[in-house]
LOMARTOR-546279 format. One record per residue (C-alpha): x, y, z; residue in one letter. Coordinates in steps of 0.02 Angstrom, whole numbers. Layout:
BEGIN
<atom c1="X" c2="Y" c3="Z" res="A"/>
...
END
This chain:
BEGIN
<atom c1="0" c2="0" c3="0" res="X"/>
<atom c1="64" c2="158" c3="-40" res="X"/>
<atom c1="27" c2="310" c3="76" res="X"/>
<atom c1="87" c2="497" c3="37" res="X"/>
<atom c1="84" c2="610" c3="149" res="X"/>
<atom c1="83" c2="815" c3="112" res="X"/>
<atom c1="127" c2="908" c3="233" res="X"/>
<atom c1="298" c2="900" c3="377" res="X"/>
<atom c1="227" c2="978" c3="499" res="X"/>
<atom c1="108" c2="898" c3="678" res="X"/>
<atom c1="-6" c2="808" c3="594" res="X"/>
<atom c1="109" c2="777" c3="430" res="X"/>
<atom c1="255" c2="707" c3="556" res="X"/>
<atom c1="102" c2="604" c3="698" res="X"/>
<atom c1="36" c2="532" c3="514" res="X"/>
<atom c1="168" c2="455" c3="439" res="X"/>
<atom c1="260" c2="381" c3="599" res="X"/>
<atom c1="84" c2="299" c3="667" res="X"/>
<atom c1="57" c2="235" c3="495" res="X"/>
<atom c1="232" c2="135" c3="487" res="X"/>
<atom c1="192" c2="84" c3="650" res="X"/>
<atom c1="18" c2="36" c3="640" res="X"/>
<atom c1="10" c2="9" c3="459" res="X"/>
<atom c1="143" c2="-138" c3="421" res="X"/>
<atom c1="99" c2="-109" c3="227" res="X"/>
<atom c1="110" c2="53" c3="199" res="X"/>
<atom c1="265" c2="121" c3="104" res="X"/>
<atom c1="267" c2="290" c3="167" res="X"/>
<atom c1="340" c2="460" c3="92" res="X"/>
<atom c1="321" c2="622" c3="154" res="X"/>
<atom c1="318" c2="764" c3="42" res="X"/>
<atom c1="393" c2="935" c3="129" res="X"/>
<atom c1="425" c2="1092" c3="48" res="X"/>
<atom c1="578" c2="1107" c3="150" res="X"/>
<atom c1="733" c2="995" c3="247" res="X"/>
<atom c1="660" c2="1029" c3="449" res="X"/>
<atom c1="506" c2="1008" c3="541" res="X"/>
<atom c1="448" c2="1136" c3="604" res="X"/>
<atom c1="383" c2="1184" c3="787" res="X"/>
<atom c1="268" c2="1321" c3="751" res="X"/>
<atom c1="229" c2="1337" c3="950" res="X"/>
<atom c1="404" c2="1384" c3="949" res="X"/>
<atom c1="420" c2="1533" c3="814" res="X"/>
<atom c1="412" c2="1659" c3="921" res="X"/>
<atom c1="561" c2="1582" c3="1014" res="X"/>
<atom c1="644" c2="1600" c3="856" res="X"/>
<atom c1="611" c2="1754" c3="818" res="X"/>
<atom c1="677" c2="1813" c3="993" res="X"/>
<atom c1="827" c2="1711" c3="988" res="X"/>
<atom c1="777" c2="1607" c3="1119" res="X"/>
<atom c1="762" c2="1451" c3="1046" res="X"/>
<atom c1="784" c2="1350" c3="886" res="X"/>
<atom c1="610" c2="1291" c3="823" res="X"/>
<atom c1="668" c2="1168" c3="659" res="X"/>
<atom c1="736" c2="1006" c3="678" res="X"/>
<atom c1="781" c2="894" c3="523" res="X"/>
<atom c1="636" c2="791" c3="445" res="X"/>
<atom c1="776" c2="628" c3="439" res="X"/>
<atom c1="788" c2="629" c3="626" res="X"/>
<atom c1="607" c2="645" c3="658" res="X"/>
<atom c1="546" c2="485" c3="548" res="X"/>
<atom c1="551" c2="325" c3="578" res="X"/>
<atom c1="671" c2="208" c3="477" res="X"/>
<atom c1="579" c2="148" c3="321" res="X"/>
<atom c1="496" c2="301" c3="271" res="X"/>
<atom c1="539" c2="421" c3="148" res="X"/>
<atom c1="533" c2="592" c3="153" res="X"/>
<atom c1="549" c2="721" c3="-6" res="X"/>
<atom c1="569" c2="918" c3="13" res="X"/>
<atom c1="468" c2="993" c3="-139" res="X"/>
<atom c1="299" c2="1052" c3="-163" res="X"/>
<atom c1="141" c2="976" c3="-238" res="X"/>
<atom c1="72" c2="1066" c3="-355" res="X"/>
<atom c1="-87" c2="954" c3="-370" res="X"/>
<atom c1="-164" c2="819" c3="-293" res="X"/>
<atom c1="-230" c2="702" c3="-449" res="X"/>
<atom c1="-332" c2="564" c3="-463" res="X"/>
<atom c1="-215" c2="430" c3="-361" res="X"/>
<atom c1="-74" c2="558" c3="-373" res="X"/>
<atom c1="17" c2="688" c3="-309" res="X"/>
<atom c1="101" c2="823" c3="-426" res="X"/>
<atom c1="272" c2="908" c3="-398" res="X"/>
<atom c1="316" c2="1078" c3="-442" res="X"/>
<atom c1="479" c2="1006" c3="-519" res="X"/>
<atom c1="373" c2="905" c3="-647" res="X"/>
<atom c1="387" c2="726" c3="-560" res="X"/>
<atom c1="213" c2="641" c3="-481" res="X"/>
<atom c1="196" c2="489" c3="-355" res="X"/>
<atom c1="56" c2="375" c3="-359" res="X"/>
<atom c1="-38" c2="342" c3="-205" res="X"/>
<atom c1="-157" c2="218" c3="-129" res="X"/>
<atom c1="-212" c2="336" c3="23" res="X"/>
<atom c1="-143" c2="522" c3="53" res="X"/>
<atom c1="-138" c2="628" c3="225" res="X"/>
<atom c1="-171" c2="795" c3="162" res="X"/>
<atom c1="-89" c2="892" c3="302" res="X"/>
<atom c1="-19" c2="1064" c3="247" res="X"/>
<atom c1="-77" c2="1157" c3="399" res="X"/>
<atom c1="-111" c2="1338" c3="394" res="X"/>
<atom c1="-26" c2="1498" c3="326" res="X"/>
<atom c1="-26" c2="1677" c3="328" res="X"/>
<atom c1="-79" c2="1796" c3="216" res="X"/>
<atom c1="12" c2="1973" c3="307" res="X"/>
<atom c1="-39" c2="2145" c3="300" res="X"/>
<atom c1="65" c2="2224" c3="161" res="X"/>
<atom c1="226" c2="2332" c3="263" res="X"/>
<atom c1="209" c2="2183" c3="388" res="X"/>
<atom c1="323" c2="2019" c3="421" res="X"/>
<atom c1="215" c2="1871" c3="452" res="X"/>
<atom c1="281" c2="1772" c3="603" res="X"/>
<atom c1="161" c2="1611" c3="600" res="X"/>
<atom c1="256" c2="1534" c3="443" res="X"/>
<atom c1="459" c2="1480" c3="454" res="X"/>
<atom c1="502" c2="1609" c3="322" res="X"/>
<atom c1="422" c2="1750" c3="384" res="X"/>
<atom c1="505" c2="1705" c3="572" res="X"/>
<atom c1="657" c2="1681" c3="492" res="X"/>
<atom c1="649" c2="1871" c3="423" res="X"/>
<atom c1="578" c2="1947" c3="586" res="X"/>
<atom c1="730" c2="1873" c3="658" res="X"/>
<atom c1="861" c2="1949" c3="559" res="X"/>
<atom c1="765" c2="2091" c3="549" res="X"/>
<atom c1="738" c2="2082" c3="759" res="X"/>
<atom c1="931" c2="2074" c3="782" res="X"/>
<atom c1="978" c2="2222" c3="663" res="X"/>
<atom c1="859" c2="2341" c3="763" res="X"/>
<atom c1="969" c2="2458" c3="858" res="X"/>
<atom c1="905" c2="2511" c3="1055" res="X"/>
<atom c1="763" c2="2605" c3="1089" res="X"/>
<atom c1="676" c2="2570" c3="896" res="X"/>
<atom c1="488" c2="2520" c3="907" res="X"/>
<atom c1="433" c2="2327" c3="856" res="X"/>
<atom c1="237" c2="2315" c3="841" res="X"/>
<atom c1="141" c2="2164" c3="852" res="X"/>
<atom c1="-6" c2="2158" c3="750" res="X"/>
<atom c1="-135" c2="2032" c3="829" res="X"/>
<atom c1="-226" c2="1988" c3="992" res="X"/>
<atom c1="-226" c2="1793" c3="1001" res="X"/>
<atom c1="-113" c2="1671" c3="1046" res="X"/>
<atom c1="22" c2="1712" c3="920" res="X"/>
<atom c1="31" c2="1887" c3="937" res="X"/>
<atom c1="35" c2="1875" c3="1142" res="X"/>
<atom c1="171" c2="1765" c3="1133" res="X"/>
<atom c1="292" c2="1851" c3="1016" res="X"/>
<atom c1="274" c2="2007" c3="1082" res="X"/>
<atom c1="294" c2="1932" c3="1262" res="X"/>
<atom c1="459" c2="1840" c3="1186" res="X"/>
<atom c1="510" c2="2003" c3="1109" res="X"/>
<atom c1="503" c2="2106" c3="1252" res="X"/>
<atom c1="601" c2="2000" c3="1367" res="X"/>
<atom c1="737" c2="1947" c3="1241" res="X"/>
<atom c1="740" c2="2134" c3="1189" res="X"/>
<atom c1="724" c2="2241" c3="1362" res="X"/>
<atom c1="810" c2="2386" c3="1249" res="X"/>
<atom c1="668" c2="2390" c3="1127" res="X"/>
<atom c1="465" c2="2459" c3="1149" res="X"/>
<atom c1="365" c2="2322" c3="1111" res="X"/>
<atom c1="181" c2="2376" c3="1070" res="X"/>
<atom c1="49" c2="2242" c3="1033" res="X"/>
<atom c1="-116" c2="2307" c3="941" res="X"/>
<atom c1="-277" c2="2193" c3="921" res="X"/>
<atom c1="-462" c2="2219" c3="916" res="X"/>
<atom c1="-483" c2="2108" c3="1088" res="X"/>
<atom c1="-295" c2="2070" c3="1136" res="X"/>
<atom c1="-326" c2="1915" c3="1245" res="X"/>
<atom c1="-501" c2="1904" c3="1227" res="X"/>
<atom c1="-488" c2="1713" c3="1216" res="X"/>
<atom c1="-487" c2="1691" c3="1399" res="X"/>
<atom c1="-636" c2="1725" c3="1524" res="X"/>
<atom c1="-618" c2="1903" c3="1629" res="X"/>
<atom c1="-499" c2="1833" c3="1777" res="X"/>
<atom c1="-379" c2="1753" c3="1667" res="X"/>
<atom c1="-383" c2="1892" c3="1537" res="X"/>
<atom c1="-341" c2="2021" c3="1649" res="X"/>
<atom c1="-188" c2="1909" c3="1678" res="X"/>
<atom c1="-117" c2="1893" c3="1529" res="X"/>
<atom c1="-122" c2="2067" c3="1516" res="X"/>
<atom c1="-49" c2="2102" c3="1670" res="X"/>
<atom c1="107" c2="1984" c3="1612" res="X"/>
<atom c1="113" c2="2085" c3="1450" res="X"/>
<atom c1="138" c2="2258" c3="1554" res="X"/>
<atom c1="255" c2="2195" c3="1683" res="X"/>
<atom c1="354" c2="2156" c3="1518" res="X"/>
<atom c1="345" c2="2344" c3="1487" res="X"/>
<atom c1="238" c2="2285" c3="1330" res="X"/>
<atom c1="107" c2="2440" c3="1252" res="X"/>
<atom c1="-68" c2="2383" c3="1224" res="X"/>
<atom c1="-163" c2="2454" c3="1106" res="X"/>
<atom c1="-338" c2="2388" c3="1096" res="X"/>
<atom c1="-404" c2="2444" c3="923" res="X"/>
<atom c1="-370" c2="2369" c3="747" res="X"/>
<atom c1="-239" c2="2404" c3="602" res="X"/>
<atom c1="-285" c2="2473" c3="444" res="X"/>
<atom c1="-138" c2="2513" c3="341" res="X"/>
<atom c1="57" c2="2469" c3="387" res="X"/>
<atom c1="185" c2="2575" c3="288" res="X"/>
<atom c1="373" c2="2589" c3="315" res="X"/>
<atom c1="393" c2="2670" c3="502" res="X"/>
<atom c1="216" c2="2676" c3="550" res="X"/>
<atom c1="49" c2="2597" c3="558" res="X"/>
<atom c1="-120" c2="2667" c3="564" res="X"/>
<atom c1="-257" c2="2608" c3="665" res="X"/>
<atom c1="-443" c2="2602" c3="651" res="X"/>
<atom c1="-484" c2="2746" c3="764" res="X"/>
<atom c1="-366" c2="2863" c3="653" res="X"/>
<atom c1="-216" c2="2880" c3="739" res="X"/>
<atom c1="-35" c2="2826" c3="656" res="X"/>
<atom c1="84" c2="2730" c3="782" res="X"/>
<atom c1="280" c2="2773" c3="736" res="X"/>
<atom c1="360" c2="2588" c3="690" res="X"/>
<atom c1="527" c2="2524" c3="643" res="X"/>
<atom c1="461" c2="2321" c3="641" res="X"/>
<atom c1="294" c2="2275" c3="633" res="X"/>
<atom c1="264" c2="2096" c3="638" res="X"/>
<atom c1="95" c2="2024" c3="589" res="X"/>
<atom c1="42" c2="1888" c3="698" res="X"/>
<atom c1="-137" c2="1843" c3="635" res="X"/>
<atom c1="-155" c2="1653" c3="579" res="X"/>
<atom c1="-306" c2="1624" c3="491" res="X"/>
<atom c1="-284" c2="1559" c3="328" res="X"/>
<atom c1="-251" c2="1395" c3="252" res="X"/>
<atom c1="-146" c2="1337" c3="58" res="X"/>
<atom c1="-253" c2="1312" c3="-62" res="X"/>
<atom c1="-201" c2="1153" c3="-138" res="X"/>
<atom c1="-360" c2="1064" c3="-79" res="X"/>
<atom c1="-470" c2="1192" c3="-193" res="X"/>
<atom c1="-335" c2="1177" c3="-311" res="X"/>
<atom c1="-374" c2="1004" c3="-304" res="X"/>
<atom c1="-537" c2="996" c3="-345" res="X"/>
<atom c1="-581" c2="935" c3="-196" res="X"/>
<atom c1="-741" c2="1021" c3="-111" res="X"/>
<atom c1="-675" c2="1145" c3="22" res="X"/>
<atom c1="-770" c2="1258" c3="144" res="X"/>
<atom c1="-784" c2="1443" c3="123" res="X"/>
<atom c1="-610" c2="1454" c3="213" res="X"/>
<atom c1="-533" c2="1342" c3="99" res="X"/>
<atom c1="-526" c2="1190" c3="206" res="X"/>
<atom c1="-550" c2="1028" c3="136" res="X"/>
<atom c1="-710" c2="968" c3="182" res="X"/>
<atom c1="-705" c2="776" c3="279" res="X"/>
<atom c1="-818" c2="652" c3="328" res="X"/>
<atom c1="-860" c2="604" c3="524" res="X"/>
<atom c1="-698" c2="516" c3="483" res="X"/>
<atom c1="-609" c2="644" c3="424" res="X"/>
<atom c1="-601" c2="576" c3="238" res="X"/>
<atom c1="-618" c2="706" c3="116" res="X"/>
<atom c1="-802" c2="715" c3="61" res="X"/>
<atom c1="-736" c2="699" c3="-143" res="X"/>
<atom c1="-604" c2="559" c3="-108" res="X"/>
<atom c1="-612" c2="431" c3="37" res="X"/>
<atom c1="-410" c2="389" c3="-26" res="X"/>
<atom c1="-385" c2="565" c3="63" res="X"/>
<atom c1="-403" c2="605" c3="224" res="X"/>
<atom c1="-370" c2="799" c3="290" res="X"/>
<atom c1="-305" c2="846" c3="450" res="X"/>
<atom c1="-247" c2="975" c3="557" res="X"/>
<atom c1="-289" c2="1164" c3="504" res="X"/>
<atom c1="-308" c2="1135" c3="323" res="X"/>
<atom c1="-476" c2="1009" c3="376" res="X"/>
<atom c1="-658" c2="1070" c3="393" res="X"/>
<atom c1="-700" c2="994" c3="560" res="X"/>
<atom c1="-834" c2="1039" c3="621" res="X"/>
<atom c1="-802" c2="1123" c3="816" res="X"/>
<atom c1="-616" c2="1142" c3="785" res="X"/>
<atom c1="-498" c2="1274" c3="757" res="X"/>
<atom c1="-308" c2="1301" c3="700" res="X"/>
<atom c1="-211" c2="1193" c3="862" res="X"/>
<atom c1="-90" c2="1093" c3="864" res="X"/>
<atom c1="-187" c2="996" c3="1015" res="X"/>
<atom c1="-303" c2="944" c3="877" res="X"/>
<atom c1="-193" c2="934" c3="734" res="X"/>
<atom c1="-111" c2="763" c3="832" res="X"/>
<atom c1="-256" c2="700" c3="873" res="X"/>
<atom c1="-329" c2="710" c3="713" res="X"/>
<atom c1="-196" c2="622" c3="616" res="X"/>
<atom c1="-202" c2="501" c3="771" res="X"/>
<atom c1="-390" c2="454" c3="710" res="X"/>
<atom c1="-363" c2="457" c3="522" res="X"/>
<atom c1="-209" c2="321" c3="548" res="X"/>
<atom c1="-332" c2="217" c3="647" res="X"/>
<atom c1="-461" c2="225" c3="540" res="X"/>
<atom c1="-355" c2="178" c3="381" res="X"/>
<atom c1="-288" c2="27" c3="486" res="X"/>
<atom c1="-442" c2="-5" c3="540" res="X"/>
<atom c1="-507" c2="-19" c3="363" res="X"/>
<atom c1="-355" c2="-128" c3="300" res="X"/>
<atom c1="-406" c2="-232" c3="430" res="X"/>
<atom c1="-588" c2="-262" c3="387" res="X"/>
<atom c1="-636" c2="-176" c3="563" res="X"/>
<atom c1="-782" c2="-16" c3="574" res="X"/>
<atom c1="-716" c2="133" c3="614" res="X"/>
<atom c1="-755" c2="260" c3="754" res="X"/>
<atom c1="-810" c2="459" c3="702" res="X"/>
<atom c1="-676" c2="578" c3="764" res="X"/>
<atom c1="-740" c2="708" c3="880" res="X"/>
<atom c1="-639" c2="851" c3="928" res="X"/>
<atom c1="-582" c2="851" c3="1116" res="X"/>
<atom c1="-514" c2="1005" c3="1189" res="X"/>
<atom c1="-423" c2="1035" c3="1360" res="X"/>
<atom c1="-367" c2="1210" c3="1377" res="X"/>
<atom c1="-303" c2="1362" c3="1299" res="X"/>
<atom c1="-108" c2="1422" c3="1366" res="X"/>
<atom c1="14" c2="1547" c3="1292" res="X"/>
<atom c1="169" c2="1606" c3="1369" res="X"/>
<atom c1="223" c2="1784" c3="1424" res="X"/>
<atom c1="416" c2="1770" c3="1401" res="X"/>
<atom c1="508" c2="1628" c3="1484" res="X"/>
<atom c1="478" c2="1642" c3="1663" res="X"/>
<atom c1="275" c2="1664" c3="1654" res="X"/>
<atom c1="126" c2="1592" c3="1571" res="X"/>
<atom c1="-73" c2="1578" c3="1597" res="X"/>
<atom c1="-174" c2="1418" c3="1560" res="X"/>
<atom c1="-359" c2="1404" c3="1557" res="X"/>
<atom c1="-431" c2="1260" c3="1562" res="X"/>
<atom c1="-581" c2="1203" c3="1435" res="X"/>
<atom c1="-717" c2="1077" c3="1437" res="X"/>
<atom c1="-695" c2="956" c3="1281" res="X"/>
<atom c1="-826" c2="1073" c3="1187" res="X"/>
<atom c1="-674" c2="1218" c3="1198" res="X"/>
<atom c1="-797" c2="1338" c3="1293" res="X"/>
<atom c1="-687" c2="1400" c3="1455" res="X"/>
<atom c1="-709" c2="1348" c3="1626" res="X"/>
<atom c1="-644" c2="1448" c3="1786" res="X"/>
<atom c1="-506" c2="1365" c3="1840" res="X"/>
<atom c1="-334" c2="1434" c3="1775" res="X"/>
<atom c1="-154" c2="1425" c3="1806" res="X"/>
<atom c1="-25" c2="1551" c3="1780" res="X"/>
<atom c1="168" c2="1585" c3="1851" res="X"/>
<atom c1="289" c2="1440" c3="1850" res="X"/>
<atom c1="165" c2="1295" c3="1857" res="X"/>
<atom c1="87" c2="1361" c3="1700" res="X"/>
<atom c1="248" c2="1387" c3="1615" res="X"/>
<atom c1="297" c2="1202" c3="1644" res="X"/>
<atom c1="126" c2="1132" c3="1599" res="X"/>
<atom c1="154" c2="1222" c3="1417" res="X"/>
<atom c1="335" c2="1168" c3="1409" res="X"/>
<atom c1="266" c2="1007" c3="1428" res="X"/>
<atom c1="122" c2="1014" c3="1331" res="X"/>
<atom c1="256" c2="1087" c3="1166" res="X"/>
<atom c1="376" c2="937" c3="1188" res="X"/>
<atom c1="235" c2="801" c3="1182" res="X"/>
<atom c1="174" c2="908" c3="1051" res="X"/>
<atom c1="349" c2="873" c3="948" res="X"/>
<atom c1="393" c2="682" c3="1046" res="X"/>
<atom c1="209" c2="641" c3="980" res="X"/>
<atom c1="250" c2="680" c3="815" res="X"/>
<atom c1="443" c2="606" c3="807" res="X"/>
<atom c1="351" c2="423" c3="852" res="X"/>
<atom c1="180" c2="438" c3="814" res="X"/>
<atom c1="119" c2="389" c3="1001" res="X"/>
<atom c1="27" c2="492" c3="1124" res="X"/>
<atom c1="-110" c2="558" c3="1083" res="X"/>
END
């Protein structure tokens, strides 16, 4: 049986080692557009120079499967398309190229390797006392401009959203933000609309002075799956079955951010357990055995505020917030925790 996978990244990496260890059959290959996995929940270390968030795809997959850096073009009837011309047939593909960014123009997107890769050259060249803005109140632009500011104590870090940390109920709200000012970060509650070289204007009017402004707003998926011709959502996510099959082509199955599950949104808590599910259905159904629906399961929501803080609010498995949060040291180590499962999970296809 021959199994492609698209996609290096969570759900790419969880796919393909569960399937050569679940799936005795399968010939696997894994089809990257570049060398390294990626640990996205680490980019903003990157950026800040306080950590190294790609690891070669060769040390992260298990021996016997193959792994190719290029980029499919198209995904064909029982084939996969290269952008160098070449194609590989498939019995069964994981369609699992994530989610991307699509930036502001006069903004450097921080959710992708490329554009973290530029913020942090950029990042390093900025002399003391220049301005870096973050553009974006969830997760992603919390945690960079948290990262930023305590890498960077010679810099003013401003972050600007509509609702900057309105993911989390009042108590724990009020404590991310109180991490983000004891980090000396500027928050500006009000949207962007227009970036140009040194500045940035915001909804109300006014125009912020800026020598960096990074855009950290993730909500956008490639759009190989449309480009497919498979049926996709209005957001451009391939649209699955209850087991997450793509509605046009039960050889594919979607996962992670790029899937149109109903209930979930970009994580890479469900991004595992998603390619978990497909990989046991597909064994399931080599082995003449019914399969189980997949039903997103959430636990909490976490980001971190530099190295030495964090806040963590817990969930009920429908992702709607209950009371109880932690935050300091404990929550730090929880979310340390929480990112190296995130990459062990993926390096042996176990865990979730």
């Amino acid at each position: 049986m021959k199994v492609v996978v698209v996609g290096g990244g969570y759900a790419g990496m969880y796919a393909a080692n569960r399937l050569a260890k679940k799936v005795k059959s399968a010939e696997v290959t894994v089809i990257n557009p570049r060398p390294d996995f990626v640990e996205r929940v680490r980019l903003h270390q990157q950026i800040a120079g306080t950590a190294v968030a790609a690891t070669p795809l060769t040390s992260m997959l298990r021996d016997g499967i193959t792994s190719r850096v290029g980029t499919v073009e198209k995904i064909c009837d029982g084939g996969v398309r290269l952008d160098d011309g070449t194609s590989l047939d498939f019995d069964h593909a994981f369609l699992a190229v994530g989610s991307t960014v699509v930036p502001m123009p006069g903004t450097v997107p921080v959710g992708t390797w490329e554009g973290a890769e530029r913020a942090r050259v950029a990042l390093a060249a900025l002399p003391a006392s220049s301005t870096v803005t973050v553009i974006g109140g969830g997760a992603t632009g919390i945690e960079t401009a948290a990262e930023v500011a305590g890498a960077r104590r010679d810099l003013r870090v401003r972050l600007v959203g509509s609702s900057v940390a309105g993911i989390f109920s009042r108590r724990a709200y009020r404590r991310v933000r109180a991490g983000l000012e004891r980090l000396r970060v500027d928050i500006v509650d009000d949207g962007v609309t227009e970036a140009t070289d040194g500045a940035v204007r915001l909804r109300s009017g006014a125009a912020l002075a800026s020598d960096l402004t990074l855009w950290a707003i993730v909500a956008d998926v490639p759009d190989l799956a449309g480009r497919s011709g498979l049926q996709v959502d209005a957001d451009g996510r391939a649209v699955v079955d209850e087991y997450l099959r793509s509605v046009s082509d039960e050889r594919i199955f979607a996962v992670g951010d790029c899937a149109a599950v109903p209930g979930a949104r970009f994580a890479c808590a469900l991004a595992v357990p998603q390619a978990a599910h497909a990989v046991d259905t597909l064994a399931h159904l080599t082995e003449g055995r019914v399969p189980e629906p997949y039903s997103p399961r959430y636990v909490a929501r976490a980001v971190t505020l530099g190295r030495k803080n964090a806040v963590g609010q817990f969930t009920r498995p429908d992702d709607t917030l209950r009371r109880g949060y932690v935050t300091g040291r404990t929550a730090v180590v929880i979310k340390e925790k929480a990112s190296r499962g995130g990459k062990y999970g993926a390096r042996t296809g176990t865990g979730a």
